[in-house]
NUTOR-985286 format. One record per atom (N, C-alpha, C): residue in three letters; x, y, z. Coordinates in steps of 0.001 Angstrom, whole numbers, plus 524288, in hexadecimal, padded with zeros to 5 digits. Each point is the difference from the previous one (the first is absolute). Layout:
alaXYZ ...
//
This chain:
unkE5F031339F9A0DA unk7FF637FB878036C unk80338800DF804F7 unk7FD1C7FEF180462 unk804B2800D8805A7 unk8009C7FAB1801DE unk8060C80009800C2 unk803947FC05801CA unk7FD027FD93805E0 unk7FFC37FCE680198 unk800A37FD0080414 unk8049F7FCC58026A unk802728035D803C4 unk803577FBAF80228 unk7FDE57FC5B80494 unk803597FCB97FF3B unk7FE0A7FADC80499 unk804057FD7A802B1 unk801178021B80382 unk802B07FBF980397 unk800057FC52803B7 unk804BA7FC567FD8F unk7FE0B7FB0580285 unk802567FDF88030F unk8040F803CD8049A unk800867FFDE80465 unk7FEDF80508802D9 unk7FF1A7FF528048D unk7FB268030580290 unk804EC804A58039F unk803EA7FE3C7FFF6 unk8054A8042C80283 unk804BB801A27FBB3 unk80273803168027D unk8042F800907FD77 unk8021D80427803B2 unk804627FE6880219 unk803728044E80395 unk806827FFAF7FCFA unk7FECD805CF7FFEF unk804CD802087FE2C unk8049A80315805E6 unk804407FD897FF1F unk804FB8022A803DF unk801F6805B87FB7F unk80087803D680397 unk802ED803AA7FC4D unk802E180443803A3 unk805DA7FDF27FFDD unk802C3801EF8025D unk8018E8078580046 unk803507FF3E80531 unk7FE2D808717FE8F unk80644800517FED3 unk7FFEF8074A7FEB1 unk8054B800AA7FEE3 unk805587FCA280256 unk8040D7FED97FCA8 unk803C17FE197FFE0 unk7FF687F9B5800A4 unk7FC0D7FF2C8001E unk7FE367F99D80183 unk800617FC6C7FD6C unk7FFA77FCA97FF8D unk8003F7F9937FC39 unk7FCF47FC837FFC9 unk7FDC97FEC17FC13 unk7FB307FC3A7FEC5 unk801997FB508033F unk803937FCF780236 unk801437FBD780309 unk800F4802588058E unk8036F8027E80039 unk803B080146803A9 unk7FCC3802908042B unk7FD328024F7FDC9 unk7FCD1803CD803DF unk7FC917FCF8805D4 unk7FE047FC407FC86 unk7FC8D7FC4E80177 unk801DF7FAE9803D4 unk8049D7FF9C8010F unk804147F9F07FFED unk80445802BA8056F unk7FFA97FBF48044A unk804BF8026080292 unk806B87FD467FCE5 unk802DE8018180230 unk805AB7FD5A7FC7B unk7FEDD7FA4C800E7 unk802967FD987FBB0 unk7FEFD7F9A57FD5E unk7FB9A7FF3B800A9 unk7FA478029C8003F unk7FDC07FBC67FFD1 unk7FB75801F97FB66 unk7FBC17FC8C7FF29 unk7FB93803147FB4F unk7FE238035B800C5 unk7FB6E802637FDC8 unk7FD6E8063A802CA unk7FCA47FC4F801A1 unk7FCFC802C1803EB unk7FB667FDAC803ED unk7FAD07FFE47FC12 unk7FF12804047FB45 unk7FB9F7FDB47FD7E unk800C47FB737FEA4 unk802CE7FF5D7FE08 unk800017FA227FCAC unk8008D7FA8280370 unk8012C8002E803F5 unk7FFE57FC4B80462 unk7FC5F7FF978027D unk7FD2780489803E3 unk7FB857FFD7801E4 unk7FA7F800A97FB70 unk7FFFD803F37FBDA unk7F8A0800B77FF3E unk7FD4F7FBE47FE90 unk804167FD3B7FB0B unk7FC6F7FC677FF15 unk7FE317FAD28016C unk801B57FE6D8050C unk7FD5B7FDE78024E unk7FC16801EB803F9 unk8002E805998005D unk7FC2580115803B8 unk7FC578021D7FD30 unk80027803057FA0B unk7FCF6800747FC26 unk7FF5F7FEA47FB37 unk8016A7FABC7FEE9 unk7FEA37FDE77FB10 unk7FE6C8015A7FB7E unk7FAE9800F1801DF unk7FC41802BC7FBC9 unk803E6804A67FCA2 unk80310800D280206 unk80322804DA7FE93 unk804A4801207FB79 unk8002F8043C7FE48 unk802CA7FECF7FB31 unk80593803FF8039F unk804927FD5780185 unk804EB803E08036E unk8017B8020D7FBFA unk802B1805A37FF80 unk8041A8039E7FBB0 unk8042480373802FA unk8028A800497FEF5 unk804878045F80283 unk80205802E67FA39 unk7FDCD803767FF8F unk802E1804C37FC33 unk804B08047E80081 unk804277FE467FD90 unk804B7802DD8005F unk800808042E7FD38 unk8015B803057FE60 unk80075805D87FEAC unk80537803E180080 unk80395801B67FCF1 unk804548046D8015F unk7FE068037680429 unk8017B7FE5E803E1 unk7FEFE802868059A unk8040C803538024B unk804FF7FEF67FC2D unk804158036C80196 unk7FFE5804FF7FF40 unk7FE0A8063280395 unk7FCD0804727FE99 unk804418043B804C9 unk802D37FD0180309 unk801588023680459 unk805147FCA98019D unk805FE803338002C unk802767FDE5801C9 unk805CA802037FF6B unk8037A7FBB37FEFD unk8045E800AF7FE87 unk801D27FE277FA55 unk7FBB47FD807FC9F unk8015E7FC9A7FCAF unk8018A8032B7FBAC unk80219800097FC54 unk800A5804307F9A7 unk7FCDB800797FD83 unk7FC757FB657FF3A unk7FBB0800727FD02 unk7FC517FF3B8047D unk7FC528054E7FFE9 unk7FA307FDEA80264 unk7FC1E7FD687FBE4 unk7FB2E800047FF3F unk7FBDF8000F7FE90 unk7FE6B8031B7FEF9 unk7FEBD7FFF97F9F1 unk7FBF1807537FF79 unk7FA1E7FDDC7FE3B unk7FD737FBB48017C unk7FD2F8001A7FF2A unk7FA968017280450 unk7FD958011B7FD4D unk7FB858036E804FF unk7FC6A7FB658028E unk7FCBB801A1804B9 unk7FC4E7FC7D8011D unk7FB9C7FDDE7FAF6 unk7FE6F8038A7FE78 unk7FC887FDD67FA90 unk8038C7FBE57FE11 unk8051A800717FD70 unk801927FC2F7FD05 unk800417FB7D803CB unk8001C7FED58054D unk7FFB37FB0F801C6 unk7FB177FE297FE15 unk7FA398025F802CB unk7FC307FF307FF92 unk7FE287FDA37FBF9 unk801D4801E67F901 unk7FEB07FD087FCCB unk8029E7FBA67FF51 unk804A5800BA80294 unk802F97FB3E7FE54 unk7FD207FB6980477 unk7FE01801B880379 unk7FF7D7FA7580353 unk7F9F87FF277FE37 unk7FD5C802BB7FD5B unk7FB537FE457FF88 unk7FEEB7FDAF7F8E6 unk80602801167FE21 unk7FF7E7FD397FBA8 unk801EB7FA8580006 unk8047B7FEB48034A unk8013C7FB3880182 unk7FD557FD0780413 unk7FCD380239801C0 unk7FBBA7FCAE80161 unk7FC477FD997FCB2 unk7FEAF8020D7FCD1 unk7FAD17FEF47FBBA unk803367FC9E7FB45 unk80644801F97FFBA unk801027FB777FD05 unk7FFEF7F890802FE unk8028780163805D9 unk7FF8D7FBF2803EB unk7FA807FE217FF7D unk7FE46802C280000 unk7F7E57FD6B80135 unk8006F7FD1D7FA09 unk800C9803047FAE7 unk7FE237FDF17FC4D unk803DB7F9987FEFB unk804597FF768011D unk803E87FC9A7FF4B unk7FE207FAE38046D unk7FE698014F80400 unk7FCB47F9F4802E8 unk7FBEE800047FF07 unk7FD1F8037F7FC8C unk7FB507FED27FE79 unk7FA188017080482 unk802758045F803DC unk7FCEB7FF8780320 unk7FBCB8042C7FF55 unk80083800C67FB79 unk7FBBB804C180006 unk7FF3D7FF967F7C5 unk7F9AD800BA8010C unk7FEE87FE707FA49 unk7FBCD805717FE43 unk7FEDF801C97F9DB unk7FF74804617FF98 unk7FCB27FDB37FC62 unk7F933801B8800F2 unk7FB2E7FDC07FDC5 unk7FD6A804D27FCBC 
//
């Protein structure tokens, strides 16, 4: 039998910060929110906003970097998405 998914909002934009970056911070000048979350959804409603954070620390001065590779983000943000979709219910599997 093949699955059908269905979704039942018609967007979904994902923020995904680059090396050394921060799921808030990146996005936000000092004190104030990040600009997705203030501006999209009123200018896109319809829309489902996400900002995905990730060990981005790969380059620097820090002791511990990150050893995880680009693949391991990738599954990780596309598994916490699908748990996100399944948890508001926005996507149903026929």
């Amino acid at each position: 039998m093949t699955e059908v998914f269905i979704y039942l909002l018609p967007y979904s934009i994902i923020f995904v910060h680059g090396i050394t970056g921060h799921r808030e911070r990146t996005w936000a000048a000092y004190g104030s929110r990040p600009w997705p979350e203030t501006l999209l959804p009123t200018a896109i409603p319809q829309a489902r906003i996400l900002s995905f954070g990730y060990d981005a620390d790969v380059v620097g001065w820090r002791p511990r970097l990150s050893g995880n590779r680009i693949g391991d983000h990738a599954k990780n943000l596309l598994s916490a998405l699908a748990a996100h979709r399944e948890a508001d219910n926005t996507v149903r599997c026929h």
